[in-house]
MMTF fields as JSON, N, C-alpha, C and O atoms, coordinates in Angstrom:
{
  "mmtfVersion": "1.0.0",
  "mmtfProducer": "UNKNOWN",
  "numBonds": 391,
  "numAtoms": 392,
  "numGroups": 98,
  "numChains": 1,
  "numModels": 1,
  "chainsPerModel": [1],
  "groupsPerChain": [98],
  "chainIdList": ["A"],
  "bondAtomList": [4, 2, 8, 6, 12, 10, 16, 14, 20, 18, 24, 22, 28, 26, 32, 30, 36, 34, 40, 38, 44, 42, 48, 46, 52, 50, 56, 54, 60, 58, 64, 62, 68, 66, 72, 70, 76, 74, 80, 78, 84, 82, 88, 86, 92, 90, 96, 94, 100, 98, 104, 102, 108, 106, 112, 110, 116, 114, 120, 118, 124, 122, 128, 126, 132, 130, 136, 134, 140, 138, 144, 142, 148, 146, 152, 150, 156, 154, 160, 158, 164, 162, 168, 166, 172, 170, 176, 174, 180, 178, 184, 182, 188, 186, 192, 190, 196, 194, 200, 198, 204, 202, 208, 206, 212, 210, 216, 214, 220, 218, 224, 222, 228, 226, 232, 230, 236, 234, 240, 238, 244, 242, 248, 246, 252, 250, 256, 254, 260, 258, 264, 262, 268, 266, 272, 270, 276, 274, 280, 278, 284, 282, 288, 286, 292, 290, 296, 294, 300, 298, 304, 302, 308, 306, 312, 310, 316, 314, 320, 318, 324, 322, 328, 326, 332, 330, 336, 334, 340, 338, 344, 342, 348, 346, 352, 350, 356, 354, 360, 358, 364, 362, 368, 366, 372, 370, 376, 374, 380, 378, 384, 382, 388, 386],
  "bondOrderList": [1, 1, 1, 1, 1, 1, 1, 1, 1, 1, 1, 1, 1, 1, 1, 1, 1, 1, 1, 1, 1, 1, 1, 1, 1, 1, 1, 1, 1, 1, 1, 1, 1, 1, 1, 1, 1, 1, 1, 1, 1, 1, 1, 1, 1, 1, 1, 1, 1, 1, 1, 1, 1, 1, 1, 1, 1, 1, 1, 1, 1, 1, 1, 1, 1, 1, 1, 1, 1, 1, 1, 1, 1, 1, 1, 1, 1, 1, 1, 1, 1, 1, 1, 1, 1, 1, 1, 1, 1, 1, 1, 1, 1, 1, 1, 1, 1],
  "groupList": [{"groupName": "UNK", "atomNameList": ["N", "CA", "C", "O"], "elementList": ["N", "C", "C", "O"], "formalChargeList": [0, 0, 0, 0], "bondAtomList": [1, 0, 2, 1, 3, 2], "bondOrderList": [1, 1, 2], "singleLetterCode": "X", "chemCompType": "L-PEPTIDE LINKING"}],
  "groupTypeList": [0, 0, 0, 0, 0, 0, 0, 0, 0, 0, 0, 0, 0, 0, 0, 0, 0, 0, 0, 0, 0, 0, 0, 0, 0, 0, 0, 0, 0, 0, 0, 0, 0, 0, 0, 0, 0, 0, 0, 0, 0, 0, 0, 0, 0, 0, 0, 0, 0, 0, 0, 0, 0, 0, 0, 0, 0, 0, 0, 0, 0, 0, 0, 0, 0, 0, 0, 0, 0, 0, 0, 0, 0, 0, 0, 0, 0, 0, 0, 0, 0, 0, 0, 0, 0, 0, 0, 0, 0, 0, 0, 0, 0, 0, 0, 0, 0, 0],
  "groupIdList": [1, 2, 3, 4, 5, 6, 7, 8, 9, 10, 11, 12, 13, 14, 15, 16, 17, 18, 19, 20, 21, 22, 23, 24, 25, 26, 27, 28, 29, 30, 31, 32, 33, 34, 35, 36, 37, 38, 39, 40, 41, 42, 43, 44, 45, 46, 47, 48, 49, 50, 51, 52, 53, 54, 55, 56, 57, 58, 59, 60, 61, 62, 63, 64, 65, 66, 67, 68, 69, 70, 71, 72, 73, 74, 75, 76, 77, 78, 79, 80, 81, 82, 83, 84, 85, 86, 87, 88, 89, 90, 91, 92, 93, 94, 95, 96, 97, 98],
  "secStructList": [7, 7, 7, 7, 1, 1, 7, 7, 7, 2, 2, 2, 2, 2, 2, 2, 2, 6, 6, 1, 6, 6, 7, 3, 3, 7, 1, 1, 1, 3, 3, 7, 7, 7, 5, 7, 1, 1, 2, 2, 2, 2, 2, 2, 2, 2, 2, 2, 2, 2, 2, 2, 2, 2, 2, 2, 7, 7, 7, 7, 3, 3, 3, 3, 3, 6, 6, 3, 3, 3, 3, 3, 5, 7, 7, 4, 4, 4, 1, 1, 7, 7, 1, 2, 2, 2, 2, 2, 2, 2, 2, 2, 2, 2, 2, 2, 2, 7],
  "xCoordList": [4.702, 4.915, 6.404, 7.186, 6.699, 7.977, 8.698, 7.965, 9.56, 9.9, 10.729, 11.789, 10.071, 10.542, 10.585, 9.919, 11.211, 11.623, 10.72, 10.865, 9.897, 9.786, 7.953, 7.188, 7.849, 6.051, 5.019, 5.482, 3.916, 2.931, 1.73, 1.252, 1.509, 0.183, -0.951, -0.979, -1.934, -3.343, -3.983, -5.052, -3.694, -4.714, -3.535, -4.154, -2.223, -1.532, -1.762, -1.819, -1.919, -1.887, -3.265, -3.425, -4.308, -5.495, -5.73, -6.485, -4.794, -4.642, -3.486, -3.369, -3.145, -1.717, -2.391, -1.93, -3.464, -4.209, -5.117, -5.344, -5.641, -6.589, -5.578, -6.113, -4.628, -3.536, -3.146, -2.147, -3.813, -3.104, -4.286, -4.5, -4.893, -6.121, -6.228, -5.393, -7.064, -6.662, -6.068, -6.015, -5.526, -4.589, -5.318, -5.816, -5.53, -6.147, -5.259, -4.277, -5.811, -5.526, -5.18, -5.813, -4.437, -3.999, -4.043, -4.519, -3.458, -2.774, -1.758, -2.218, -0.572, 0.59, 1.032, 1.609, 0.633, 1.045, -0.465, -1.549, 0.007, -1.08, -0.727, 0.333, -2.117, -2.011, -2.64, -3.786, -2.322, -3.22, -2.839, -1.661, -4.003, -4.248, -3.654, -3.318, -3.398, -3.491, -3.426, -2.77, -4.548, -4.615, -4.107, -4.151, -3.572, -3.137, -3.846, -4.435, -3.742, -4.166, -3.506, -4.016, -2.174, -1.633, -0.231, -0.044, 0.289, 1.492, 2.563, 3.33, 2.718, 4.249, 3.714, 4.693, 2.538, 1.808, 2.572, 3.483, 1.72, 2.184, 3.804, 4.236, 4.781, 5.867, 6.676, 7.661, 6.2, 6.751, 6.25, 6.842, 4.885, 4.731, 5.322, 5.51, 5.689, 6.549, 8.216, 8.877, 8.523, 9.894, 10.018, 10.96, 9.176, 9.028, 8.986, 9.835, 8.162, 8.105, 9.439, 9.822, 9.898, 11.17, 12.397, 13.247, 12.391, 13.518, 13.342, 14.299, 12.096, 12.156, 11.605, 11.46, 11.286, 11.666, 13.592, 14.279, 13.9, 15.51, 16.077, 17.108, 15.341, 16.246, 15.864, 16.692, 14.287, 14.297, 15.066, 15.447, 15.444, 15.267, 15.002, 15.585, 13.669, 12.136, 11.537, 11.228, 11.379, 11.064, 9.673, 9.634, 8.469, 7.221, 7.385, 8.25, 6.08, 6.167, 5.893, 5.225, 5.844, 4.772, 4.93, 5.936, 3.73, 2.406, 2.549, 2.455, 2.846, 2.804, 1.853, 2.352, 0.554, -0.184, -0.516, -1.304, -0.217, -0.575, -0.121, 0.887, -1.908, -1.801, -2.464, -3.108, -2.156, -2.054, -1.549, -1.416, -0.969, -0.009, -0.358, -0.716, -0.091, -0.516, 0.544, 1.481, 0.572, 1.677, 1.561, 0.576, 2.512, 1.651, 3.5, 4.499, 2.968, 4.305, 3.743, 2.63, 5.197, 5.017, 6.699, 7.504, 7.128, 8.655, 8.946, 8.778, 9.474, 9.919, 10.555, 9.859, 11.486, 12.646, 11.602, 11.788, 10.54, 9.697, 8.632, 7.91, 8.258, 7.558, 5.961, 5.112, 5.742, 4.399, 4.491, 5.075, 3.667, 3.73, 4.703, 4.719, 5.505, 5.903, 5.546, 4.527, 6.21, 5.747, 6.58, 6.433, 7.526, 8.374, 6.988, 6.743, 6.206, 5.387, 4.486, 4.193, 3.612, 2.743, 3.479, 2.82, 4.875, 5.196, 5.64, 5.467, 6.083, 6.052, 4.661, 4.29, 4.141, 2.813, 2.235, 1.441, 2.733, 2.261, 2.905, 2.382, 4.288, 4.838, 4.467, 4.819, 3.618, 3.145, 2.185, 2.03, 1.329, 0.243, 0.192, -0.565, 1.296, 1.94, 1.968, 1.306, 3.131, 3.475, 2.516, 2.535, 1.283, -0.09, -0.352, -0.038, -0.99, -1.341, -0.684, -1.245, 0.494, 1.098, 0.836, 1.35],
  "yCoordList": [2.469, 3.905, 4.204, 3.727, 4.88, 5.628, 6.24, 6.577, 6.371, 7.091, 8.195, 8.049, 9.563, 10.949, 12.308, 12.532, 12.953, 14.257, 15.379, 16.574, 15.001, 16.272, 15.983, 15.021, 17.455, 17.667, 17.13, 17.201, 16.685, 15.594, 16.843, 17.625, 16.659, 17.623, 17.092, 15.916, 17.746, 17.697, 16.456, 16.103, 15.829, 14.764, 13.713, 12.703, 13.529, 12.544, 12.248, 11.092, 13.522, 13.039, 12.297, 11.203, 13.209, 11.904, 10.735, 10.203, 10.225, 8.959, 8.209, 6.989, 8.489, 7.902, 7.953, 7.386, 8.759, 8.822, 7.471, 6.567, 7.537, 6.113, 4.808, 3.767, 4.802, 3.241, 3.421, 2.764, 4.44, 4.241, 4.532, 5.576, 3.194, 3.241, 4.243, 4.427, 4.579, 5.468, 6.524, 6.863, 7.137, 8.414, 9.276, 9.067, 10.736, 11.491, 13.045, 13.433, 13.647, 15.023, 16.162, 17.19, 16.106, 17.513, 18.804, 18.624, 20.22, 21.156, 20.272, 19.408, 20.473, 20.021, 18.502, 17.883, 18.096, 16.92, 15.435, 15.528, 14.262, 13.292, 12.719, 12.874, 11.919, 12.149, 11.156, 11.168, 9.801, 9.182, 8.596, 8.518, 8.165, 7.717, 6.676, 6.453, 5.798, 4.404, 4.675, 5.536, 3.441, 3.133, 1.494, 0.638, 1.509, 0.579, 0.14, 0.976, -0.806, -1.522, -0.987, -0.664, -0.872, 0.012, 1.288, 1.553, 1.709, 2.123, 1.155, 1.486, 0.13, -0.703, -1.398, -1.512, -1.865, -1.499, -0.425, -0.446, 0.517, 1.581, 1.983, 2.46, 1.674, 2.46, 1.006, 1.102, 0.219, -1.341, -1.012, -1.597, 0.176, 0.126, 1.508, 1.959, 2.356, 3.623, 3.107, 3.605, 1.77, 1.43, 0.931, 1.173, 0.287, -0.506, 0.674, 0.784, 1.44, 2.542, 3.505, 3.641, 3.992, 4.748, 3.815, 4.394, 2.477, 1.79, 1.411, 0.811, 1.692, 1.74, 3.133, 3.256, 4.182, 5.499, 5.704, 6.077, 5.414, 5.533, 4.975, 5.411, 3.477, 3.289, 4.004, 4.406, 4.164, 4.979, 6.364, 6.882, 7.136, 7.924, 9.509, 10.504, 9.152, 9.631, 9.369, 8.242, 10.701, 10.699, 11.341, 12.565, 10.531, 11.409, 11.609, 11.182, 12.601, 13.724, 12.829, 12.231, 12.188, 11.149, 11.893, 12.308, 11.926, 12.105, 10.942, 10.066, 10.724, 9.556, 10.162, 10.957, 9.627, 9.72, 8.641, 8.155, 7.852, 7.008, 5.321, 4.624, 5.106, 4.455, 4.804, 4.039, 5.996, 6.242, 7.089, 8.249, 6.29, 7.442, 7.775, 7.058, 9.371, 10.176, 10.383, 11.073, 9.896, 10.437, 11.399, 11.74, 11.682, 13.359, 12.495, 11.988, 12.819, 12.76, 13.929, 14.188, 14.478, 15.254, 15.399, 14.995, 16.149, 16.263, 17.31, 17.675, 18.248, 19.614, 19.872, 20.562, 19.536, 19.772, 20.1, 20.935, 19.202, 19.521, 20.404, 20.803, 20.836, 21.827, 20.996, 21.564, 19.671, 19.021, 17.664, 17.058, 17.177, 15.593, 15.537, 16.308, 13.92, 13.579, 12.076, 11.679, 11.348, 9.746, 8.853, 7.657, 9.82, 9.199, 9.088, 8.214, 10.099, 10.224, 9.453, 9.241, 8.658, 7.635, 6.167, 5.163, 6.047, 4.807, 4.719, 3.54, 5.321, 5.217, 4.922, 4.055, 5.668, 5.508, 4.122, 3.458, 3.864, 2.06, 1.318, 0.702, 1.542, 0.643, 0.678, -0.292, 1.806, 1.819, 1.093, 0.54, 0.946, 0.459, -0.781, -1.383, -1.436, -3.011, -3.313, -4.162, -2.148, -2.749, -2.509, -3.149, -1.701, -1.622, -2.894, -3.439, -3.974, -4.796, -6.202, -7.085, -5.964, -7.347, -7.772, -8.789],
  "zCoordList": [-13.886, -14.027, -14.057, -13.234, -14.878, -14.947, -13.743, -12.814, -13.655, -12.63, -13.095, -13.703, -12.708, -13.127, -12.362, -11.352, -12.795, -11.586, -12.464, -12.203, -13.387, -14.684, -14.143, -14.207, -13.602, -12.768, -13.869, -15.008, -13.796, -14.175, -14.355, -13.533, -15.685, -15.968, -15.646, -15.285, -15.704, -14.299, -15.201, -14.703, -16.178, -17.076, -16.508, -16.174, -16.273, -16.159, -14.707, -14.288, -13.788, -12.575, -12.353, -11.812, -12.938, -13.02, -12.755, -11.941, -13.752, -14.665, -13.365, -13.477, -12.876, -12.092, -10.225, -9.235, -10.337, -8.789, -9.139, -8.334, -10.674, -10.162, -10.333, -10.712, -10.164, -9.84, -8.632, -8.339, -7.365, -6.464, -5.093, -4.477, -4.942, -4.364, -2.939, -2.052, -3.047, -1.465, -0.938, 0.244, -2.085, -1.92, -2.502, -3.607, -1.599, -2.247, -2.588, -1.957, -3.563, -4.087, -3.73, -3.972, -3.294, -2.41, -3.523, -4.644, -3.066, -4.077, -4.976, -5.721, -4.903, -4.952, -4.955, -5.849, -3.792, -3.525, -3.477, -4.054, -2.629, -2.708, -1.115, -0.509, -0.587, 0.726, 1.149, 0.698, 2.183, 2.448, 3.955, 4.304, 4.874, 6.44, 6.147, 4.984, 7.187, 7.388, 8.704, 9.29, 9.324, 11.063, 11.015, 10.131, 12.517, 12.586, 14.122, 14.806, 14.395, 16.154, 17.196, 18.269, 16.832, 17.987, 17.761, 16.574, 18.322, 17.86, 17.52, 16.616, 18.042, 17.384, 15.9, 15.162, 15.284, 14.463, 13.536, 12.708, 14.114, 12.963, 12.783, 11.734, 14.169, 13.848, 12.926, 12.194, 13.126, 12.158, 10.407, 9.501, 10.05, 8.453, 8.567, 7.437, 9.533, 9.278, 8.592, 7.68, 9.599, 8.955, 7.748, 6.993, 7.533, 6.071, 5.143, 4.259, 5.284, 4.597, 4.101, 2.939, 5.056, 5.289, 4.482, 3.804, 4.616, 3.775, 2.314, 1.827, 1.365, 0.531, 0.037, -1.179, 0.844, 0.357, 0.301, -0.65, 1.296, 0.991, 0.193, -0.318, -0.209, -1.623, -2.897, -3.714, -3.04, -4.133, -3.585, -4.636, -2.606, -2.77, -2.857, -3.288, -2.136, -2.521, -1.104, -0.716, -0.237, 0.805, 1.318, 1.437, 1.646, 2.053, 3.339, 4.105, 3.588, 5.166, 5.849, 5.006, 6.728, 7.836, 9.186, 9.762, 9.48, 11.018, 11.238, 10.379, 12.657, 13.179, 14.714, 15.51, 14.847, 16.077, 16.392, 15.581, 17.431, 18.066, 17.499, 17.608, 16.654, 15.897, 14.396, 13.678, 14.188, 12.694, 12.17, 12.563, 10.562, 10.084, 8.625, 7.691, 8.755, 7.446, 6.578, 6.981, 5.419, 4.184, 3.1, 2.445, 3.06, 2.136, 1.4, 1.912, -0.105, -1.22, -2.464, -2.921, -2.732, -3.765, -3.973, -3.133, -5.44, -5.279, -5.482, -6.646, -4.573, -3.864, -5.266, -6.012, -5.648, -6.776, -8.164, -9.049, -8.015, -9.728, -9.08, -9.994, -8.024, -7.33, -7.671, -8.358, -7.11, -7.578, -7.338, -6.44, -8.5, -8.073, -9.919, -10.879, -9.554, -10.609, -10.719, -10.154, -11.31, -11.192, -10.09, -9.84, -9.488, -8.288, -7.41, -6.577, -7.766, -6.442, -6.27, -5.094, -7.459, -7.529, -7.674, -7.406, -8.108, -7.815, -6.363, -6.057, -5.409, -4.013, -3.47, -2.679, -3.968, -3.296, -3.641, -2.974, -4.677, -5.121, -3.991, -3.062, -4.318, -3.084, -1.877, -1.206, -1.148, 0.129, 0.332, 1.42, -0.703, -0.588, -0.462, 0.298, -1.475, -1.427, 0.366, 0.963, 1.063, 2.583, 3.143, 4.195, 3.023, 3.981, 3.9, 4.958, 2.764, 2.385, 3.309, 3.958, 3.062, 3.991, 5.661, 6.127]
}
């Protein structure tokens, strides 16, 4: 996926939610759980997370309770989702995975 600041019409975002297993549809934005076993768990895929949002970037909301954390991405500037927002979300899914 491209990476772009220019908002994603409702057939592209479609198309760009089914490459990104697990994230679901918000208004605006896209949104997904992950639980973990405990809190050092989760605050260890919060960091992973946070250092390749900072290199792209491209920063999602995170809830951090306990041991699970919620990500909500969308890009404020294009008022929606763009393709910054589903290739992050790829990459998250990559560090859930490991």
């Amino acid at each position: 996926m491209a990476m772009t600041e220019q908002r994603l019409a409702d057939d592209e975002i479609r198309k760009a939610l089914g490459q990104v297993p697990d994230w679901e549809l918000l208004r605006n934005s896209i949104r997904r759980e992950f639980k973990f076993a405990n809190f050092d768990q989760a605050m260890d895929f919060v960091n992973k997370v946070a250092e390749v949002a900072r290199k792209m970037d491209h920063h999602p909301d995170i809830c951090i309770y306990y041991n699970r954390v919620d990500l909500e991405l969308s890009t404020h500037k294009a008022g929606g989702l763009t393709g910054e927002d589903f290739e992050l979300a790829a990459r998250i899914n990559e560090i859930s995975e490991q």
